[in-house]
N, CA, C and O atoms as a Maestro MAE file, in Angstrom:
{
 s_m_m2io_version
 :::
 2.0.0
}

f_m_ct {
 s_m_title
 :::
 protein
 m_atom[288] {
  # First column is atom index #
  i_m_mmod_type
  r_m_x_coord
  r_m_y_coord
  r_m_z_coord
  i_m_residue_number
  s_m_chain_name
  s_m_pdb_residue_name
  s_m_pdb_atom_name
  i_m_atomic_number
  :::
  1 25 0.858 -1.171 0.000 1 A "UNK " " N  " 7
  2 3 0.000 0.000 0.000 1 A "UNK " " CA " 6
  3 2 0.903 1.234 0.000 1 A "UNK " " C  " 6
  4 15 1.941 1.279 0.660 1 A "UNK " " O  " 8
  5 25 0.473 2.202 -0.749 2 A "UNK " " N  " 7
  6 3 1.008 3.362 -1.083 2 A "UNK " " CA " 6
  7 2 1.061 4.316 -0.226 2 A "UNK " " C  " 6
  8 15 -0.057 4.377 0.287 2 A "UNK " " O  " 8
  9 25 1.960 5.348 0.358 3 A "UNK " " N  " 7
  10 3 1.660 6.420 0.967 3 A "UNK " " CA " 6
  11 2 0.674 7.216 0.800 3 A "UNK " " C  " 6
  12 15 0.095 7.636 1.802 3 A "UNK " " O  " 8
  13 25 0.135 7.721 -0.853 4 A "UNK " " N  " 7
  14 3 -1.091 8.539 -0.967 4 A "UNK " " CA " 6
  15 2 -2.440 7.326 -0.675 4 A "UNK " " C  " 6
  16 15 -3.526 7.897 -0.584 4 A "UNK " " O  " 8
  17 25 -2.513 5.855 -0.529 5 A "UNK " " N  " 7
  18 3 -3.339 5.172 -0.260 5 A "UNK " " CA " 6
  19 2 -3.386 5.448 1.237 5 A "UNK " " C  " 6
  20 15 -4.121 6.296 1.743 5 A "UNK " " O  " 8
  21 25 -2.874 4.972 1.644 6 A "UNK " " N  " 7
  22 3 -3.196 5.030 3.307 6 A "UNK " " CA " 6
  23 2 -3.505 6.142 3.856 6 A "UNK " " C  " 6
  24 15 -4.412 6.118 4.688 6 A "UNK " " O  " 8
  25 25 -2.663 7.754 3.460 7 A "UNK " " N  " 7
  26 3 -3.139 8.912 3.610 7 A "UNK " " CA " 6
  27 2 -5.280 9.106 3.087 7 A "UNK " " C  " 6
  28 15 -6.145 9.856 3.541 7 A "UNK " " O  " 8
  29 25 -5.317 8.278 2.256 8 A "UNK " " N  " 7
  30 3 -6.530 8.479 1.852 8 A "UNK " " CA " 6
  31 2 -7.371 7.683 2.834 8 A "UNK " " C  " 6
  32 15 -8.537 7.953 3.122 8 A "UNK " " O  " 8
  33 25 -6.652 6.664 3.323 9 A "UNK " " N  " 7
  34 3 -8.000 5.620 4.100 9 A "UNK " " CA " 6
  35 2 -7.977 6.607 5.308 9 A "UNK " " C  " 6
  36 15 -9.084 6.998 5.680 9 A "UNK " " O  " 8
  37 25 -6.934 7.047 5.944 10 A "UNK " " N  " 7
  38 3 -6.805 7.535 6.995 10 A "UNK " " CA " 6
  39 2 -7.869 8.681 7.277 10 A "UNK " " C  " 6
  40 15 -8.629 8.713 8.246 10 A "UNK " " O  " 8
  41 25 -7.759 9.916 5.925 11 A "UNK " " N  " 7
  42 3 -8.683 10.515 5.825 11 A "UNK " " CA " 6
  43 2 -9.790 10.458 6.027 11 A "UNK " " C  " 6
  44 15 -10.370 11.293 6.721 11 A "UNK " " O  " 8
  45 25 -10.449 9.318 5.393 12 A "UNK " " N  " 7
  46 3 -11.831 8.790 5.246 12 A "UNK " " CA " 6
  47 2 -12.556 8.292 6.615 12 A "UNK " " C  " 6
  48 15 -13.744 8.352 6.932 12 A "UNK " " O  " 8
  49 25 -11.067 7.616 7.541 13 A "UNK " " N  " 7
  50 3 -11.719 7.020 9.152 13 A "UNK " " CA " 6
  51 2 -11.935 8.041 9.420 13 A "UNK " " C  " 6
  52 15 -13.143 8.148 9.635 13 A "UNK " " O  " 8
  53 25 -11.149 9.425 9.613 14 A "UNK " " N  " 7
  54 3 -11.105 10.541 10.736 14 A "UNK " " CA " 6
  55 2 -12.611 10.944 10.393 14 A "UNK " " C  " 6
  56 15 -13.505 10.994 11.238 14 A "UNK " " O  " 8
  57 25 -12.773 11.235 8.985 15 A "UNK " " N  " 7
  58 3 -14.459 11.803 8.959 15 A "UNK " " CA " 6
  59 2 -15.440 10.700 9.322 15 A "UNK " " C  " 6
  60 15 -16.582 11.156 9.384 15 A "UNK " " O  " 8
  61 25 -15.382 9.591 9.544 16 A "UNK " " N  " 7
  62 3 -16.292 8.634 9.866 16 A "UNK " " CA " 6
  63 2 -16.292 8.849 11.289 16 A "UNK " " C  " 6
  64 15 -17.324 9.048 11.929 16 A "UNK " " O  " 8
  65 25 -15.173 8.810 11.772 17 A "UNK " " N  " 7
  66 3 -14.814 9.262 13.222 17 A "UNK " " CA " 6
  67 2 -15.716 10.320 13.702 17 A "UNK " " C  " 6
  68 15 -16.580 10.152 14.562 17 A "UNK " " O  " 8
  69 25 -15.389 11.721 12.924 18 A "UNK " " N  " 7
  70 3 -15.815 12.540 13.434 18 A "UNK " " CA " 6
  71 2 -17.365 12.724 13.286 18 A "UNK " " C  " 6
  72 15 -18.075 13.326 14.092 18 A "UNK " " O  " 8
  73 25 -17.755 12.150 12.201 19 A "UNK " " N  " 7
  74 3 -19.610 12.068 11.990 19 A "UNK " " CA " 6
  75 2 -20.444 11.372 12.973 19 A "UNK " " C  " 6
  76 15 -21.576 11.720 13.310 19 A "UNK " " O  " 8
  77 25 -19.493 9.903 13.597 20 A "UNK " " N  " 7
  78 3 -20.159 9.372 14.499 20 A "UNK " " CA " 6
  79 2 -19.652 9.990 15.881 20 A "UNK " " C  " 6
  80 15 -20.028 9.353 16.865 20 A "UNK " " O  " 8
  81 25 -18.956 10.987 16.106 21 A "UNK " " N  " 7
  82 3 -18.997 11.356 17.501 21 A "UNK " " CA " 6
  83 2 -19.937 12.530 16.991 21 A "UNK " " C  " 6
  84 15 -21.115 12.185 17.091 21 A "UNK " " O  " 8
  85 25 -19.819 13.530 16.587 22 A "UNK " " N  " 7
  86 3 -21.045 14.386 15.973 22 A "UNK " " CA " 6
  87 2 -22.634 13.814 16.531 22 A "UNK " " C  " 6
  88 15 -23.499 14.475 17.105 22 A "UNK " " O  " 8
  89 25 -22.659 12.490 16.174 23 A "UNK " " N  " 7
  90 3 -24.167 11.848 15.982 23 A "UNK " " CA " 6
  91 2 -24.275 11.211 17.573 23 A "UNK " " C  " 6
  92 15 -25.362 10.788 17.967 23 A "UNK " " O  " 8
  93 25 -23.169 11.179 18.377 24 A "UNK " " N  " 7
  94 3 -23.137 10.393 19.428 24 A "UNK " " CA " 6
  95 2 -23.378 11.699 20.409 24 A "UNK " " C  " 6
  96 15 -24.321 11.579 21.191 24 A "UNK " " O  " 8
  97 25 -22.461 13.214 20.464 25 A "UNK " " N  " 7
  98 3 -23.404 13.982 21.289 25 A "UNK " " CA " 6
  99 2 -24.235 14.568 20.936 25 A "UNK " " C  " 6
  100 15 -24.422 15.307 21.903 25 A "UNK " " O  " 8
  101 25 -25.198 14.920 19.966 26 A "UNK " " N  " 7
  102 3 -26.507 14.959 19.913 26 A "UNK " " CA " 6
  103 2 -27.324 14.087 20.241 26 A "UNK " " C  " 6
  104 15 -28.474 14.416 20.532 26 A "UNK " " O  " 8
  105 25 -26.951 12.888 20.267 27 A "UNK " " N  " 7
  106 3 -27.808 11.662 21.110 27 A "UNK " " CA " 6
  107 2 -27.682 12.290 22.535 27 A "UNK " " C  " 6
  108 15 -28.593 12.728 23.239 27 A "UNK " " O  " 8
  109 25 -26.483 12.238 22.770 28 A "UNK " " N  " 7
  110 3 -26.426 12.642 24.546 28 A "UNK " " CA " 6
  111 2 -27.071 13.627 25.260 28 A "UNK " " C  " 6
  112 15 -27.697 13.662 26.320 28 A "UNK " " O  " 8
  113 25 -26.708 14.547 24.272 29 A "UNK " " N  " 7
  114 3 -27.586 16.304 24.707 29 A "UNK " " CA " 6
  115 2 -28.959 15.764 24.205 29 A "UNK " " C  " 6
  116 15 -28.290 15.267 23.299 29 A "UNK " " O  " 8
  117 25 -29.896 15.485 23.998 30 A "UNK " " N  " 7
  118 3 -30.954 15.245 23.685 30 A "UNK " " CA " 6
  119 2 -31.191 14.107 24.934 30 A "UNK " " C  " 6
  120 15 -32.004 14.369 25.821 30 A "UNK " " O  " 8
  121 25 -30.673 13.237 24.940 31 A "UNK " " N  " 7
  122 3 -30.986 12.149 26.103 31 A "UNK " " CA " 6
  123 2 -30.983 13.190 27.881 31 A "UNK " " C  " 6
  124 15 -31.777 12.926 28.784 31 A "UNK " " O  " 8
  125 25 -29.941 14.278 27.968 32 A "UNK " " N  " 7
  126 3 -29.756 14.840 29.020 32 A "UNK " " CA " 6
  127 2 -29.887 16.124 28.829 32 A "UNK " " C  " 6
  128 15 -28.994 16.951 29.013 32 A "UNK " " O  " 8
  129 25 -31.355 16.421 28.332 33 A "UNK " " N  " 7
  130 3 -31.608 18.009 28.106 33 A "UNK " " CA " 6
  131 2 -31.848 18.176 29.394 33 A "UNK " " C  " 6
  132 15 -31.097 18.867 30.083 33 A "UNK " " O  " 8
  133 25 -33.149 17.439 29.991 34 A "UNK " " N  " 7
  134 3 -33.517 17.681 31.417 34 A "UNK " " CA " 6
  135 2 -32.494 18.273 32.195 34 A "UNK " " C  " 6
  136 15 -32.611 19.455 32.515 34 A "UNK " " O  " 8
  137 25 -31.747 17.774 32.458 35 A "UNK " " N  " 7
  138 3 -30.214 18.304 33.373 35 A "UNK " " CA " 6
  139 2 -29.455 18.983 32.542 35 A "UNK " " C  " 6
  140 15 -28.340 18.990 33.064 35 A "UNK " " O  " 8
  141 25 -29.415 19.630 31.423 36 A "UNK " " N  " 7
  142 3 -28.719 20.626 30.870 36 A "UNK " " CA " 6
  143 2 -29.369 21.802 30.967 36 A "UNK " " C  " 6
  144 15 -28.809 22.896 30.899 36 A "UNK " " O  " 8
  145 25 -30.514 21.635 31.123 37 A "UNK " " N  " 7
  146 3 -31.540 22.667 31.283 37 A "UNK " " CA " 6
  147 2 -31.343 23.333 32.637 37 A "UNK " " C  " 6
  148 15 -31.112 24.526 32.838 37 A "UNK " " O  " 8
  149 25 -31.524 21.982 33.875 38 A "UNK " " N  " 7
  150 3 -30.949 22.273 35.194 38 A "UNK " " CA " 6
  151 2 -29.959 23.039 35.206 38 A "UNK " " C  " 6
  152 15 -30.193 24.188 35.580 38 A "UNK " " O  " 8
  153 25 -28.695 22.734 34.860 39 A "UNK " " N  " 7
  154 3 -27.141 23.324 34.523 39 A "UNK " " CA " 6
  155 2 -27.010 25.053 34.271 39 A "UNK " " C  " 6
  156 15 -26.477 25.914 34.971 39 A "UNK " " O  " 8
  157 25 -27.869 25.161 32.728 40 A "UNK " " N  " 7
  158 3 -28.296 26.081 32.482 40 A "UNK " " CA " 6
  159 2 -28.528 27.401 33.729 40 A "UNK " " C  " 6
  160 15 -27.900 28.303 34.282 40 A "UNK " " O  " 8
  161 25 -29.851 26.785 33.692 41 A "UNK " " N  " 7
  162 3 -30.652 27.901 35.109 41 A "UNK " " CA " 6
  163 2 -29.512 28.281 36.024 41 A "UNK " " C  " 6
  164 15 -29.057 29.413 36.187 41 A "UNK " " O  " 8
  165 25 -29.004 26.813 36.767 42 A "UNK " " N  " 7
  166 3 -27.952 27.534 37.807 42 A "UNK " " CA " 6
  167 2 -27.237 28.387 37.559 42 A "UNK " " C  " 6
  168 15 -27.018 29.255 38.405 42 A "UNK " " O  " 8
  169 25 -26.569 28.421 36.172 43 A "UNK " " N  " 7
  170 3 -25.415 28.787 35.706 43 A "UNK " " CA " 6
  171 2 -25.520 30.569 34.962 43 A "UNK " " C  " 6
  172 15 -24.684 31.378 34.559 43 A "UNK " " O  " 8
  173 25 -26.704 30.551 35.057 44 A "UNK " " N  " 7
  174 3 -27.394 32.118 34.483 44 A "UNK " " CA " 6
  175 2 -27.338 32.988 35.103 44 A "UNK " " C  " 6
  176 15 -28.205 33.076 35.973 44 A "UNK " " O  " 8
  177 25 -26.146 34.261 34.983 45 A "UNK " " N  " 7
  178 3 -26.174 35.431 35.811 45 A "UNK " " CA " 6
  179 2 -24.946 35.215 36.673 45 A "UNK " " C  " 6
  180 15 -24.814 35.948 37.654 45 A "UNK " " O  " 8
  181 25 -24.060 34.315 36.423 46 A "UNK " " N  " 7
  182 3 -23.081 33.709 37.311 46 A "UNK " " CA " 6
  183 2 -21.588 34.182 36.410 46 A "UNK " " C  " 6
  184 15 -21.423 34.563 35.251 46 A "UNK " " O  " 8
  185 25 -20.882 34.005 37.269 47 A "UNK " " N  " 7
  186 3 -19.649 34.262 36.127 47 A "UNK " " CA " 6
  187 2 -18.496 33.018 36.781 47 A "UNK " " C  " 6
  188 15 -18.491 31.907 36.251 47 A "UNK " " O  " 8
  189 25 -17.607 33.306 37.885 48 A "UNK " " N  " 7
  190 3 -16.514 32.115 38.192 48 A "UNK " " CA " 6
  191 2 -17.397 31.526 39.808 48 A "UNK " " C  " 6
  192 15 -16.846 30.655 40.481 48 A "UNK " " O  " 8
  193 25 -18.382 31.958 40.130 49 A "UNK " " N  " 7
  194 3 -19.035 31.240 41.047 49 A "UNK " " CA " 6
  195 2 -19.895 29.559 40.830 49 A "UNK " " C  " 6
  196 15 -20.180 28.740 41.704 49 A "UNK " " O  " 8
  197 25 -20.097 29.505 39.548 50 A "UNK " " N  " 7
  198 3 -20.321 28.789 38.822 50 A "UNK " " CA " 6
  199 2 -20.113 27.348 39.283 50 A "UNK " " C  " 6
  200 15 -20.886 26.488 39.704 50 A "UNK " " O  " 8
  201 25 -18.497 27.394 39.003 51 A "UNK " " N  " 7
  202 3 -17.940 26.118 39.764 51 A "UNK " " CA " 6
  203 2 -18.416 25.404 40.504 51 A "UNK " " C  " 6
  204 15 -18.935 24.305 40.310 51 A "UNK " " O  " 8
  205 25 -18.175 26.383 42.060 52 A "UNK " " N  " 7
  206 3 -19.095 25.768 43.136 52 A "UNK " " CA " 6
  207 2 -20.273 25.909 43.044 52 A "UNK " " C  " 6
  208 15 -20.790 24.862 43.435 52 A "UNK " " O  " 8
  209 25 -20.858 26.466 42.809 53 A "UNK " " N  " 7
  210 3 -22.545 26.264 42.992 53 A "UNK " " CA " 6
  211 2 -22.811 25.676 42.517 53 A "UNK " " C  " 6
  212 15 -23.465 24.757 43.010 53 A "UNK " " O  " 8
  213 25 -22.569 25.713 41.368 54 A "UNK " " N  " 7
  214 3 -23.446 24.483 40.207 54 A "UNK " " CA " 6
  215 2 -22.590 23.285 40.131 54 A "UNK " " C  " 6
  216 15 -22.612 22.537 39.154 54 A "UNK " " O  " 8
  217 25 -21.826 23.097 41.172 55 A "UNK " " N  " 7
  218 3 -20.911 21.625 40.947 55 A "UNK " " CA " 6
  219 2 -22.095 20.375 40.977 55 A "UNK " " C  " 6
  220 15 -21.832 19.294 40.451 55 A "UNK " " O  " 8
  221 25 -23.047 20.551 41.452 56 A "UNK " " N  " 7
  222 3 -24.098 19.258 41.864 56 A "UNK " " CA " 6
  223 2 -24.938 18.969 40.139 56 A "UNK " " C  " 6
  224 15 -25.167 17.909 39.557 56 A "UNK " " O  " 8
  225 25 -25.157 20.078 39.824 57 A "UNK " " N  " 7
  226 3 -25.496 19.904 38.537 57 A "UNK " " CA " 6
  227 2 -24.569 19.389 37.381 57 A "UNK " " C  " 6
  228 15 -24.710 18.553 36.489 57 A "UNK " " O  " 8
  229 25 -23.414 20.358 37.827 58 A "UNK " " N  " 7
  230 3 -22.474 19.917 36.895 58 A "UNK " " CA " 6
  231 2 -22.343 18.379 36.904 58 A "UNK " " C  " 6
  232 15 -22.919 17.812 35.976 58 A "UNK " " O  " 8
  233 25 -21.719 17.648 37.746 59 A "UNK " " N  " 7
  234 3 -21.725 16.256 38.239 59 A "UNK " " CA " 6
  235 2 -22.795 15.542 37.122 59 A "UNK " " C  " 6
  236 15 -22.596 14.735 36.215 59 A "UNK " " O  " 8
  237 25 -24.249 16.345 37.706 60 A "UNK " " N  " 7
  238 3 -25.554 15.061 37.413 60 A "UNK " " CA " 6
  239 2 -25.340 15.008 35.332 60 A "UNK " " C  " 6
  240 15 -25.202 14.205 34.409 60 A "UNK " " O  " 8
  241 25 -25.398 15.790 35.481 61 A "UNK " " N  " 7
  242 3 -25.066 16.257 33.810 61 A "UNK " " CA " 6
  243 2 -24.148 15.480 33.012 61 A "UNK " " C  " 6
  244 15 -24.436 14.915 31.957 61 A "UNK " " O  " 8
  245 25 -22.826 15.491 33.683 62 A "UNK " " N  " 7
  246 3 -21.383 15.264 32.888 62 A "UNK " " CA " 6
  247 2 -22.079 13.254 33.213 62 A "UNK " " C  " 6
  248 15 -22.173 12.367 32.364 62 A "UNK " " O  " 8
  249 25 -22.363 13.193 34.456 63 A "UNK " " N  " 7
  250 3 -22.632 11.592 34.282 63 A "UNK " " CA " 6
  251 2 -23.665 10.830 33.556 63 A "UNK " " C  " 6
  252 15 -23.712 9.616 33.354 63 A "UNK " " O  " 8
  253 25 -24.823 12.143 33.053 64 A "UNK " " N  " 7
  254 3 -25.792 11.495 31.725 64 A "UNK " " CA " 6
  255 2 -24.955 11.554 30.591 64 A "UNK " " C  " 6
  256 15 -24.982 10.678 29.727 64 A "UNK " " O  " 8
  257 25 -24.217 12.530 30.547 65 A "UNK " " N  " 7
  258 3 -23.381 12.344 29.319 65 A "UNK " " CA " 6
  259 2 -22.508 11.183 29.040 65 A "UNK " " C  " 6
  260 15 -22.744 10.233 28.293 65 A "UNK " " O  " 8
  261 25 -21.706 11.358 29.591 66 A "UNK " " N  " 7
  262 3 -20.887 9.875 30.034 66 A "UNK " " CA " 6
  263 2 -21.633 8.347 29.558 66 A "UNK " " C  " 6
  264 15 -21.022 7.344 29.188 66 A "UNK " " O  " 8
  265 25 -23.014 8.494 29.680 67 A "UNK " " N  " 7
  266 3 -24.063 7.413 29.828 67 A "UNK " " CA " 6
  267 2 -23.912 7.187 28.266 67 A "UNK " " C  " 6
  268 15 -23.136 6.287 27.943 67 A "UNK " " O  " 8
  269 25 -24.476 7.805 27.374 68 A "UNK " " N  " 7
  270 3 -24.515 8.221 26.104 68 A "UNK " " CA " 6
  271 2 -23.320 8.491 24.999 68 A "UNK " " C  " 6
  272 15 -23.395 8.188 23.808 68 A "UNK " " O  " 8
  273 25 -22.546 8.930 25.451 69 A "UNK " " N  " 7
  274 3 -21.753 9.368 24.491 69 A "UNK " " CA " 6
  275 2 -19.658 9.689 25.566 69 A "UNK " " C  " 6
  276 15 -19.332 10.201 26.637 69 A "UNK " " O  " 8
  277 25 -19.019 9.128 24.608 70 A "UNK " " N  " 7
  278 3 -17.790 9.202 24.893 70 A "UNK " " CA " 6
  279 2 -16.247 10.694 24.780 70 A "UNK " " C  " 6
  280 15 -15.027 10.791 24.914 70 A "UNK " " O  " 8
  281 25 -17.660 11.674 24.400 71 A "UNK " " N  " 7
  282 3 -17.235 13.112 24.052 71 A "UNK " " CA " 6
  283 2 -16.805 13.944 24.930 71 A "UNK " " C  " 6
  284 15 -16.165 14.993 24.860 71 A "UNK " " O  " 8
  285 25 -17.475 13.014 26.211 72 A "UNK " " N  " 7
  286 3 -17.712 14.303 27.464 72 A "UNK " " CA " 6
  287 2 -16.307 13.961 28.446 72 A "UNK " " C  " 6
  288 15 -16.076 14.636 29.449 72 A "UNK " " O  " 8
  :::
 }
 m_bond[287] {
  # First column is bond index #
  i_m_from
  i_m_to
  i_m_order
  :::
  1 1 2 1
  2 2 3 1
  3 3 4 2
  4 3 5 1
  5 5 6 1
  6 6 7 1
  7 7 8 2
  8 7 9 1
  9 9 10 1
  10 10 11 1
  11 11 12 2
  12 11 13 1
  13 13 14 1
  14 14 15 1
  15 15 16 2
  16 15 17 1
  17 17 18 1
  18 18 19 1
  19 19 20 2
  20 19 21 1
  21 21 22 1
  22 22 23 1
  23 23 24 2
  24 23 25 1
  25 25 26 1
  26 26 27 1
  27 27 28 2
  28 27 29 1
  29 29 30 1
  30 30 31 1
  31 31 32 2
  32 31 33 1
  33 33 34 1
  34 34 35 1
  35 35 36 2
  36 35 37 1
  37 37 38 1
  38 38 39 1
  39 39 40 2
  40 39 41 1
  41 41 42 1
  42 42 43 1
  43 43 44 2
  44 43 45 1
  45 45 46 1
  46 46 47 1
  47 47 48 2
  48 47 49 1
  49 49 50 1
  50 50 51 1
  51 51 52 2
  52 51 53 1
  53 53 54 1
  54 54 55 1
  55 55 56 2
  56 55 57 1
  57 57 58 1
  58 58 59 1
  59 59 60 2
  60 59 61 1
  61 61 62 1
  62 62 63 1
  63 63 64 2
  64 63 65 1
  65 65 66 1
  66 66 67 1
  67 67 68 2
  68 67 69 1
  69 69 70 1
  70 70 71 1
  71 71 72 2
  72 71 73 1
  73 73 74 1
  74 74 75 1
  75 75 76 2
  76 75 77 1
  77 77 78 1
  78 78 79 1
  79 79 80 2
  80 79 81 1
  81 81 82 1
  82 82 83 1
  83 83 84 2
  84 83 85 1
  85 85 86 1
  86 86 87 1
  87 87 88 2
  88 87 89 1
  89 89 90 1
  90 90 91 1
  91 91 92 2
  92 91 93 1
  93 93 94 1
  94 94 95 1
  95 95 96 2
  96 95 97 1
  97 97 98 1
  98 98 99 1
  99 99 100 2
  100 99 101 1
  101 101 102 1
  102 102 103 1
  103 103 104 2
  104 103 105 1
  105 105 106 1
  106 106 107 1
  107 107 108 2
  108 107 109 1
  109 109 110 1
  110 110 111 1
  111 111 112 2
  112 111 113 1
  113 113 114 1
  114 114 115 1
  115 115 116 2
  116 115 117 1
  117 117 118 1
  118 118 119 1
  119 119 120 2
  120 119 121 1
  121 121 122 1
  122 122 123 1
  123 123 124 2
  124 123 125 1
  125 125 126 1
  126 126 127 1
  127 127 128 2
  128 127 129 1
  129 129 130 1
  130 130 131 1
  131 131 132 2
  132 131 133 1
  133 133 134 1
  134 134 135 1
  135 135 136 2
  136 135 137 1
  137 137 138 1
  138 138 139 1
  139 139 140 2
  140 139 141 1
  141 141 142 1
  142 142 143 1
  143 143 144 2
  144 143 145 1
  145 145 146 1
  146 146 147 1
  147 147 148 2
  148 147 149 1
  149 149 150 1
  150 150 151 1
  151 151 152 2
  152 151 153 1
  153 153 154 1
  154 154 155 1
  155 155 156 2
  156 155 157 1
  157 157 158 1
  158 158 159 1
  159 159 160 2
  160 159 161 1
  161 161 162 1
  162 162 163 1
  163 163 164 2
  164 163 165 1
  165 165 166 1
  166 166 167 1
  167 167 168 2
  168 167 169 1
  169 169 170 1
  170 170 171 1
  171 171 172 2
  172 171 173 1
  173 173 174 1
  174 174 175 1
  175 175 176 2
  176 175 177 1
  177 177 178 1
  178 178 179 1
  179 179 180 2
  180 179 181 1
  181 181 182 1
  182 182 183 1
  183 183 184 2
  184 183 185 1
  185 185 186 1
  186 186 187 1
  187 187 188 2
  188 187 189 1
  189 189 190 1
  190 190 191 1
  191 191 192 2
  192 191 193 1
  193 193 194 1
  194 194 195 1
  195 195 196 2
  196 195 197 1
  197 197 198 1
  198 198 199 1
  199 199 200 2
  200 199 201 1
  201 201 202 1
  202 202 203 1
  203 203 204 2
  204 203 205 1
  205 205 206 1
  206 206 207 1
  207 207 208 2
  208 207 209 1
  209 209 210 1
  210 210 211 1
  211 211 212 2
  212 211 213 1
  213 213 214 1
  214 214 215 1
  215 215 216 2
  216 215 217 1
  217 217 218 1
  218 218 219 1
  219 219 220 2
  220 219 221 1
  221 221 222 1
  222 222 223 1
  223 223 224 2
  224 223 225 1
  225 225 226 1
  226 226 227 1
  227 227 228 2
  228 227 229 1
  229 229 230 1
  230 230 231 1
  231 231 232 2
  232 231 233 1
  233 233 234 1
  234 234 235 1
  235 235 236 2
  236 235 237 1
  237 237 238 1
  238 238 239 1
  239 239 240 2
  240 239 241 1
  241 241 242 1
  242 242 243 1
  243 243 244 2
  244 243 245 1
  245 245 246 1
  246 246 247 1
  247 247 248 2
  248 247 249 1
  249 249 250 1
  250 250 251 1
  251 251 252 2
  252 251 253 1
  253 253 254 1
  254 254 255 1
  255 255 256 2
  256 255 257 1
  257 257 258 1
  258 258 259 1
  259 259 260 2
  260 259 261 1
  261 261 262 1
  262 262 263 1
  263 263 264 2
  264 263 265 1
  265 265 266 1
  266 266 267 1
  267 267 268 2
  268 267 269 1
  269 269 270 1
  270 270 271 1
  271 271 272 2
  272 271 273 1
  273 273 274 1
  274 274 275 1
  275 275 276 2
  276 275 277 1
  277 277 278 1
  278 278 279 1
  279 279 280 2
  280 279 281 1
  281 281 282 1
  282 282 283 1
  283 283 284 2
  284 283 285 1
  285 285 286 1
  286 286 287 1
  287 287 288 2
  :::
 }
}
């Protein structure tokens, strides 16, 4: 196999790659709107307080994601 061959397959995984992680967090964010929504609210009007306050959300959130999709 040729250098411009393999450069080409290589190409072709990364966009397959990247279409199915694409398709994998929109599954996730859609599976964990409920708690992004939560996230959201806390997080509105906040600037580096964020962190802590909304760490409980943050948490519930990042672990629906996690559930779903390997992005997070």
């Amino acid at each position: 196999m040729g250098y411009l061959q393999e450069a080409r397959e290589n190409h072709v995984k990364k966009k397959v790659e990247e279409a199915l992680r694409s398709k994998m967090k929109q599954k996730a964010l859609k599976e964990c709107d409920v708690l992004c929504s939560k996230y959201a609210e806390c997080a509105r009007g906040r600037t580096f307080s964020v962190v802590w306050t909304c760490r409980k959300q943050a948490k519930e959130l990042n672990s629906c994601l996690h559930q779903f999709c390997c992005c997070y």
